[in-house]
C-alpha positions in Angstrom: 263.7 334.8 65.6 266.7 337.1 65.1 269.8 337.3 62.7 273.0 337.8 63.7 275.8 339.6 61.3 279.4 338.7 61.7 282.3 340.2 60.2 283.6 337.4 58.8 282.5 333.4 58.2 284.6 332.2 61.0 282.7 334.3 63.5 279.5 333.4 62.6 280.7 329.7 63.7 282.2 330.5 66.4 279.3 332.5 67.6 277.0 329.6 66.9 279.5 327.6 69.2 279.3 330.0 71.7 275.5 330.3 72.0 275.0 326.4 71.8 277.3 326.2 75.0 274.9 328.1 76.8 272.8 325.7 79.4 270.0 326.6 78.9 269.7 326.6 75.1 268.8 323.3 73.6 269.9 322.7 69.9 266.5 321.4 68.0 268.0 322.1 64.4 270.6 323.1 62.6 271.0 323.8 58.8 274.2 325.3 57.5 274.0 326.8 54.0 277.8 328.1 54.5 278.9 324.7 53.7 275.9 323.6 51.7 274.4 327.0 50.0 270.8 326.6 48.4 270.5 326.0 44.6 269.8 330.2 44.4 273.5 330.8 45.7 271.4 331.5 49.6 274.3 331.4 52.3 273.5 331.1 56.2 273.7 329.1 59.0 270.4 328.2 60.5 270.0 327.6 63.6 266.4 326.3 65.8 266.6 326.7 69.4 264.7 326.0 72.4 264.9 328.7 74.9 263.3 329.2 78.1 260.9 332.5 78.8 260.3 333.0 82.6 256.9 333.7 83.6 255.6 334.4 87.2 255.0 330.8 88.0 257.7 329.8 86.4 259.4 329.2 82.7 258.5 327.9 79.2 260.8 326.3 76.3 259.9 328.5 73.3 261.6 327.7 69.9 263.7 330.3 68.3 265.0 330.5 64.7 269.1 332.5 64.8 269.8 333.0 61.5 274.1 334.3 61.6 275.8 335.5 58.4 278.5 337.9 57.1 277.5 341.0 56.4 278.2 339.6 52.6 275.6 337.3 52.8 273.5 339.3 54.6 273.9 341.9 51.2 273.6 339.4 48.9 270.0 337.7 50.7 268.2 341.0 50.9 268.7 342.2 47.8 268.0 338.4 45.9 264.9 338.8 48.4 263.9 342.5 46.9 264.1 341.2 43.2 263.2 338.2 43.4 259.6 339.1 44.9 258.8 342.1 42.9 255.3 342.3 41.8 255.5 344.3 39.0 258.4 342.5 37.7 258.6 338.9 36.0 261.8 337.4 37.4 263.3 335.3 34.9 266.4 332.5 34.2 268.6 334.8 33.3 268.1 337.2 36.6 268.5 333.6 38.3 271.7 332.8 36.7 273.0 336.4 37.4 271.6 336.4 41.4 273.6 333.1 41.4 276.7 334.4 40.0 276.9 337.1 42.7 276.0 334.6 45.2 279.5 333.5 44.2 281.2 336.7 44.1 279.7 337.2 47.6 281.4 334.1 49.2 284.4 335.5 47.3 284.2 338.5 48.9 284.3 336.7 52.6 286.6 334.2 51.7 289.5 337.4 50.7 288.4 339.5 53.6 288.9 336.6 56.1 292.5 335.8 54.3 293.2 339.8 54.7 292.0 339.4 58.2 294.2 336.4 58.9 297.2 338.3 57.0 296.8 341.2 60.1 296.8 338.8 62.2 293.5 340.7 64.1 292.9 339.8 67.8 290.5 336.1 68.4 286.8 337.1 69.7 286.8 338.2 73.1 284.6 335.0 73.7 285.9 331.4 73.6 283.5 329.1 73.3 285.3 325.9 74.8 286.0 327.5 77.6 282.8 329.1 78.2 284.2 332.0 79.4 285.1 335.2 77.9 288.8 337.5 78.1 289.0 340.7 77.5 292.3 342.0 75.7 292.9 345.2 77.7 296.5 346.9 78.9 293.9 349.5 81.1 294.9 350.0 84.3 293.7 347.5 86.9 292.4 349.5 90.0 289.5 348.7 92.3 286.9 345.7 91.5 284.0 348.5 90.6 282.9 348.0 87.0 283.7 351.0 85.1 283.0 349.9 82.1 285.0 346.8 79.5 287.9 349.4 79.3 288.8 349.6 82.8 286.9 346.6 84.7 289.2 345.1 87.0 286.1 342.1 87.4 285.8 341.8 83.8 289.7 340.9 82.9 289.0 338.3 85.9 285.8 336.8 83.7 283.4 337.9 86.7 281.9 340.9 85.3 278.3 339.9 83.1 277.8 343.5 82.7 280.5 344.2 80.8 280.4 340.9 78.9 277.4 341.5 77.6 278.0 345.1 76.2 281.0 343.4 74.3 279.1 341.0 73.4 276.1 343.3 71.8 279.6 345.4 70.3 280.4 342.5 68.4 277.1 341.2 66.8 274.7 343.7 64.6 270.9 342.1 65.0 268.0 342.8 63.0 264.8 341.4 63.6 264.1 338.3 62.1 261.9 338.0 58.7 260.7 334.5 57.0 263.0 333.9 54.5 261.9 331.9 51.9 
């Protein structure tokens, strides 16, 4: 599997949205610990995923955990994951109670950052997901159809060029490789 880290909590729904519009992903499960967070404070939206591999003689479904969360929650699970599992260390109520507590100062955190963000009034995704097409926000100059990159893609602007959607797209999100939470 892999984890995605958004920005903000709105963009890790909205790049959910996105991906599940995709047709050839199929939806298998979903579990959103945003909404619902796990009695340990745990925030992230889970999502299981059927995607096909292509072989030579054609393709298989393989099922793929995406795991998306603000870079707050992403702070908050590695670090509860690194005390938590110590060896040499007997984790106790109260180091619960207090992992807890930040889990709450960690959604705190997102929910003033996404009201700062809202108060600059910062530029949508360049990705809509009902549309299923992306549009690139771009005063460059409009010459020639040859992809010269996101900044100056005549084809791009025109939601043509895959190239160039994809870089933006691998701009936006940070991945890391997937570990087994618990």
């Amino acid at each position: 599997g892999i984890r995605v880290v958004c920005s903000f909590p709105s963009d890790v729904y909205t790049i959910a949205e996105a991906f599940l519009s995709q047709d050839d992903v199929t939806l298998i499960r979903m579990k959103d610990y945003i909404k619902n967070p796990k009695p340990n404070g745990y925030r992230s939206l889970h999502l299981l995923i059927k995607i096909p591999v292509f072989l030579l003689d054609g393709h298989i479904d393989i099922p793929v955990e995406v795991q998306l969360r603000t870079v707050a929650m992403d702070f908050w699970a590695s670090l509860e994951h690194q005390l938590r599992y110590k060896k040499k260390i007997k984790f106790t109520e109260e180091m619960a109670d207090e992992l807890l507590y930040c889990a709450s100062l960690s959604a705190e955190v997102d929910e003033r950052m996404a009201a700062l963000k809202n108060l600059l009034q910062v530029p949508k995704p360049f990705f809509s997901p009902r549309k299923n097409r992306h549009a690139f926000r771009s005063a460059g100059p409009r010459t020639g159809s040859r992809c010269r990159g996101p900044e100056d893609c005549f084809r791009f602007r025109e939601q043509k060029c895959q190239h160039c959607y994809l870089y933006i797209s691998l701009q936006l999100l940070t991945i890391h490789p997937y570990r087994q939470e618990q």
